[in-house]
N, C-alpha and C positions, 0 to 999 in steps of 0.2 A: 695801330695795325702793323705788325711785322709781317712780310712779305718772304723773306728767306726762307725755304727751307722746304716749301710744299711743291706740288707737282706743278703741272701745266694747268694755269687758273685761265682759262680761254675766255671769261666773262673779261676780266680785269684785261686782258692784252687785248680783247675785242673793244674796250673802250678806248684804250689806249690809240689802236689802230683807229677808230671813229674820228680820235681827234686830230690824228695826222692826216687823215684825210681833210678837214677841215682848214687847218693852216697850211698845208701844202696847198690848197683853190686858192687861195693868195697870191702865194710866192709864184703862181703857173700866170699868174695874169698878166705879168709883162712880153713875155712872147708872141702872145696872137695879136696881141695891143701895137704890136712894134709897128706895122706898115702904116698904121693911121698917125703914131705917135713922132715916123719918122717925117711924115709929111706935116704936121704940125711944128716941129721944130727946126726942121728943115735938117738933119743931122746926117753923117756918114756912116757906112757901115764899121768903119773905124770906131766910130764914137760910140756904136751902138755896142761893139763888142766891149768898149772899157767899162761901159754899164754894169755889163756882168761880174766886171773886175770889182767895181766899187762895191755892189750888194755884199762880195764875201771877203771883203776888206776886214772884217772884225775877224772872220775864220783866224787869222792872224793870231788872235788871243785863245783860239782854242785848250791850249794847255791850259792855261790859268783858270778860267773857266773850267775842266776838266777837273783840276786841283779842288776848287770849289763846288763843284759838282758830288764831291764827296763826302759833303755835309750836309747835314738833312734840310739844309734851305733850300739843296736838289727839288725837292718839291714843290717851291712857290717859282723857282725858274721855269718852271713847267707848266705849272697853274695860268699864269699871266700871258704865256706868249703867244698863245692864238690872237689874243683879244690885242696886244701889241701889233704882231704884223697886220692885222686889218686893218687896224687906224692906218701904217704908212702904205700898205698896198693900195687901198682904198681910193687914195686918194694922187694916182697915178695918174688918171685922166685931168686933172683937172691944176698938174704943173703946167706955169706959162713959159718955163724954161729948160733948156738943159741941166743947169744949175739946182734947180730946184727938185727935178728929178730925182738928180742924183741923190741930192741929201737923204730925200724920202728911201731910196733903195738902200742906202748905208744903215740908217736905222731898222730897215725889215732887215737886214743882214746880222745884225745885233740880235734882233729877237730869233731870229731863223737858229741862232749858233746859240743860243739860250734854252730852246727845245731841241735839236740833234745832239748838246752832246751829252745828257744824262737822259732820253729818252728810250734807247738802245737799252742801257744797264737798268732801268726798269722792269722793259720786255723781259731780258738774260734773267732775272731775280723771280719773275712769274713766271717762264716758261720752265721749268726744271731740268731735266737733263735735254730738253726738247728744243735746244737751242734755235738749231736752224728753222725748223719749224714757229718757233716767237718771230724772228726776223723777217718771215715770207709774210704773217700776218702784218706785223709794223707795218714792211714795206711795200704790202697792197694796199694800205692806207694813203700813203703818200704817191704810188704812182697809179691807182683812182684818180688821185685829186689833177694828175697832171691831166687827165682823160675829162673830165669835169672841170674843171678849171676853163680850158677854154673855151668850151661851150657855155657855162655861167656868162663871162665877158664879154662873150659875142651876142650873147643875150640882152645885156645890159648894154649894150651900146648901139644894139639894134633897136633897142625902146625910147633909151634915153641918151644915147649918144655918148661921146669917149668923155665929154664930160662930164657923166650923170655914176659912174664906175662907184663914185663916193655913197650912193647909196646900198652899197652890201656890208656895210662896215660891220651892223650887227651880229652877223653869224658868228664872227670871231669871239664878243662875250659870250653871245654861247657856247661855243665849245670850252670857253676858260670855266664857265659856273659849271658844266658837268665833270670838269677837272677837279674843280677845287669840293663839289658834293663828294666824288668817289677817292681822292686821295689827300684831302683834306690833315690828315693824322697819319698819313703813310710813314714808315720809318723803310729804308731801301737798304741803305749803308748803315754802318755804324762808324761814329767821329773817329778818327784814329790819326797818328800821327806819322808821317813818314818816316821819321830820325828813328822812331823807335816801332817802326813796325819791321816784323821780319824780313819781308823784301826787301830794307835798304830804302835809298834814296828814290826818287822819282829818275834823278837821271839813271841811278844804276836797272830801275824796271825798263827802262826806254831803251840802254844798251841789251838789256835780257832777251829785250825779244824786236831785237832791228830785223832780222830774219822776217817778223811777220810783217814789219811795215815795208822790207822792200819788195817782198809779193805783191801789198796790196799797191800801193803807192806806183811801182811798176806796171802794175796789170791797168791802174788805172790810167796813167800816161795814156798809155798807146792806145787805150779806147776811148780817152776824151774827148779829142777831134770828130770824132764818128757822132759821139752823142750830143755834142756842141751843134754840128751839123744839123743836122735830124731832127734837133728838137729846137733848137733856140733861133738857129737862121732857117729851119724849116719855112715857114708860111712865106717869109721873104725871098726865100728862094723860088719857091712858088708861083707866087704874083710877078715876082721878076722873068719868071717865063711866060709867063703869058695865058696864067691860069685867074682864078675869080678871087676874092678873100676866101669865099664861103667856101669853094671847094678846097683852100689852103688850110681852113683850120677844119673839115674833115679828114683832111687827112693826117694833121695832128692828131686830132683825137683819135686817129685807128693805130697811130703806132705809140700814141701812152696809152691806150685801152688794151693793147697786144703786151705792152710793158709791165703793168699791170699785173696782168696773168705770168708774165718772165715773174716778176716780184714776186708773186704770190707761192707759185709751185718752185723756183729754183734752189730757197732754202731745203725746203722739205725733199726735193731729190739729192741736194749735197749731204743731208743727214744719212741718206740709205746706201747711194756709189761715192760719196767723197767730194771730199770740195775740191783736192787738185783734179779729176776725170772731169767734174764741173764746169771746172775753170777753164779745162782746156777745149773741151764742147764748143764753148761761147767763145774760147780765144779765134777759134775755124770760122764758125759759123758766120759774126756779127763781120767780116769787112768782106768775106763775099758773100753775103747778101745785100749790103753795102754797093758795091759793084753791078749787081745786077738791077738794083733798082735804081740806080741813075743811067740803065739803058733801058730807060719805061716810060710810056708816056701815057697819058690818061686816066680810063679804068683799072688798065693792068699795074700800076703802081700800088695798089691797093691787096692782091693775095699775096706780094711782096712783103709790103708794111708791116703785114701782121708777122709771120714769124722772125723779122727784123725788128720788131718791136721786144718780140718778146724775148731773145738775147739779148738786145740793146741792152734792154734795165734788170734783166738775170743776174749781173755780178754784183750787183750791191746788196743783197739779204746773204751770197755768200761771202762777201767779204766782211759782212756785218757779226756775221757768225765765227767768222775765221778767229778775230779779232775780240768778239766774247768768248771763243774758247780758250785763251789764254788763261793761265794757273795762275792769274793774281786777282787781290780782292779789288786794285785799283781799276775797274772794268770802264770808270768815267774818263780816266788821263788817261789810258789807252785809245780809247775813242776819239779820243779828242784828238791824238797825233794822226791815227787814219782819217780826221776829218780834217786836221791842219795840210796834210798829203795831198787831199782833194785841193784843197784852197788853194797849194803854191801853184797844181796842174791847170786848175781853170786859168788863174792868174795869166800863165802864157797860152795854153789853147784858144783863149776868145778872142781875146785882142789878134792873133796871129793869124786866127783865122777871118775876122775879119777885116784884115790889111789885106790879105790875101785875096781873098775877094775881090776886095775895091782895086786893086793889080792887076789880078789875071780873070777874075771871073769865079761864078759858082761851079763851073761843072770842073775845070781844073784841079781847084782847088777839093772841093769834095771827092775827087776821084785820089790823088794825093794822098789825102788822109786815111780812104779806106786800105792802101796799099801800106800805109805808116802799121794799120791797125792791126796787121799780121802779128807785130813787135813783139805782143802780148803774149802770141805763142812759145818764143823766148823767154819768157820770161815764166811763163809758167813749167818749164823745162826743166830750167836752170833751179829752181827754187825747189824740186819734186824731194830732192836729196835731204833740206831742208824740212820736211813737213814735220817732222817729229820738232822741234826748234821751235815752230809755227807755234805748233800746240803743246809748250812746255811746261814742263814742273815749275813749284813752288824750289826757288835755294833751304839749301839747311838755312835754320837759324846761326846769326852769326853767334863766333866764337866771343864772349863777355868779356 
């Protein structure tokens, strides 16, 4: 089945999106899990943030991965990884140590970067000129799952307790066998060799278009802190004032259900005003709203969540798009550098923020970081000049 070349196959990206939704309810299950998990092993907020560092420790390899991504075994990397992260997510409740933990999250982190980074260039190949639009559908897949995701776990441990998490394991093959039924014989790319393909070397595509990684890679910095916040020390933060679990992971799920809808519709409006107007929308919006809803308490934090939810996770189907508009066939090792971007930002956001924490506190610190989050407006300024660069041509073929 060659996939090139036709319009928007909305069956085929709706499966696709199915299945991010699927493996994302995995990867979403360590968050809500943390306040039980952190009283199980007795850990510090320190420790919990390196967690987050370990999972995207393989992001590291994203290039190479990328590199290979461009050959048609792209499709059994894709096929397999739902059914991978399950087994190590799965089986979260039921580590008896930090150690153990970890390991388990380093392997979902392997599989996790096995599906991000030729899954995008799937979308970009079925969607046709409707880029932004493929991207809003992917990335309602995935930030469902985050909205699902917790509710599943809270589920499951409300039945069967944090140790019983092992039994969702199965969803995961299924989402791999409706993979492996529908793109089974997919052809995406075609084999090509860097030395002799017209754009030159990988590093020379990577010097081509640095322009679009310091937009995204930028933009992302100064919003990490916010969504690190928000979403990952959310319910901890929660409980830590003096709220219940249950109403902690409701209020997760209203600001990835709000997220969601960001994902869903943010592509499909940066197709019609632009992804830098977009960008700079969400660069205003997301840290004061930020600010105001860390002067809330109760019910009222909730018609907050929602439109904070939905900038929160807004910028990633435009930056997903930004990054498939680029003029080269390498659409996998582009990706992969805006996903290795993510990887260096989490790297120091998590842990920083929560040293931070364990120092001065959540509401210091969270207020800090929304004021950090302005930066992005900067950054989307500065880059405006750039957007032609962002989204550039194919080089002449070189001279023989």
């Amino acid at each position: 089945m060659k996939t090139s070349g036709e319009g928007f196959q909305r069956g085929k990206v709706l499966t696709i999106s199915a299945t991010h939704f699927v493996h994302d309810c995995y990867t979403s299950f360590l968050a809500p899990a943390l306040p039980l998990i952190i009283d199980k092993l007795g850990i510090s907020y320190g420790m919990v943030g390196l967690l987050a560092v370990i999972q995207r420790i393989p992001s590291l390899f994203n290039p190479l991965i990328g590199i290979i991504a461009e050959r048609p075994v792209m499709r059994y990397m894709v096929i397999f990884s739902p059914a991978l992260t399950a087994v190590f997510m799965s089986l979260i409740g039921i580590a008896p140590a930090y150690v153990f933990l970890a390991v388990l999250l380093f392997f979902s982190g392997i599989s996790s970067t096995l599906w991000h980074i030729p899954t995008p260039v799937m979308v970009k190949q079925l969607s046709g000129e409707r880029t932004g639009k493929g991207m809003s559908y992917y990335m309602m897949g995935g930030e469902l799952a985050r909205t699902a995701g917790p509710m599943v776990i809270l589920g499951v441990i409300s039945w069967w307790g944090l140790e019983g998490t092992w039994k969702m394991m199965p969803l995961g093959f299924v989402g791999s066998f409706i993979l492996w039924f529908n793109f089974r014989n997919a052809t995406f790319t075609p084999p090509t060799s860097s030395r002799l393909h017209q754009e030159g070397s990988y590093w020379h595509i990577f010097l081509r278009y640095s322009a679009a990684f310091a937009l995204t890679g930028g933009f992302t910095f100064f919003q990490a802190g916010m969504k690190a916040s928000l979403t990952y020390y959310l319910p901890t933060f929660l409980t830590a004032t003096g709220n219940s679990l249950h109403y902690s992971e409701i209020a997760l799920t209203v600001i990835q259900l709000a997220g969601a809808m960001g994902a869903l519709f943010a592509g499909t409006i940066s197709d019609r005003i632009g992804r830098y107007r977009t960008l700079l929308i969400i660069s205003l919006a997301t840290p004061a709203l930020t600010l105001l809803f860390l002067n809330l308490e109760g019910f009222w934090i909730f018609p907050v969540l929602l439109p904070l939810g939905f900038f929160l996770f807004a910028p990633v189907s435009v930056m997903l798009a930004t990054v498939q508009d680029l003029k080269t066939e390498k659409k996998a090792f582009v990706n992969s550098i805006y996903m290795t971007l993510n990887f260096f930002v989490s790297v120091m956001v998590y842990p920083i923020v929560g040293a931070a924490i364990d120092r001065v506190g959540f509401l210091p610190t969270f207020r800090a970081i929304a004021y950090i989050g302005f930066g992005a407006v900067i950054i989307v300024l500065i880059t405006r000049k750039n957007l032609d660069k962002i989204t550039g041509t194919l080089p002449p073929p070189p001279v023989s």
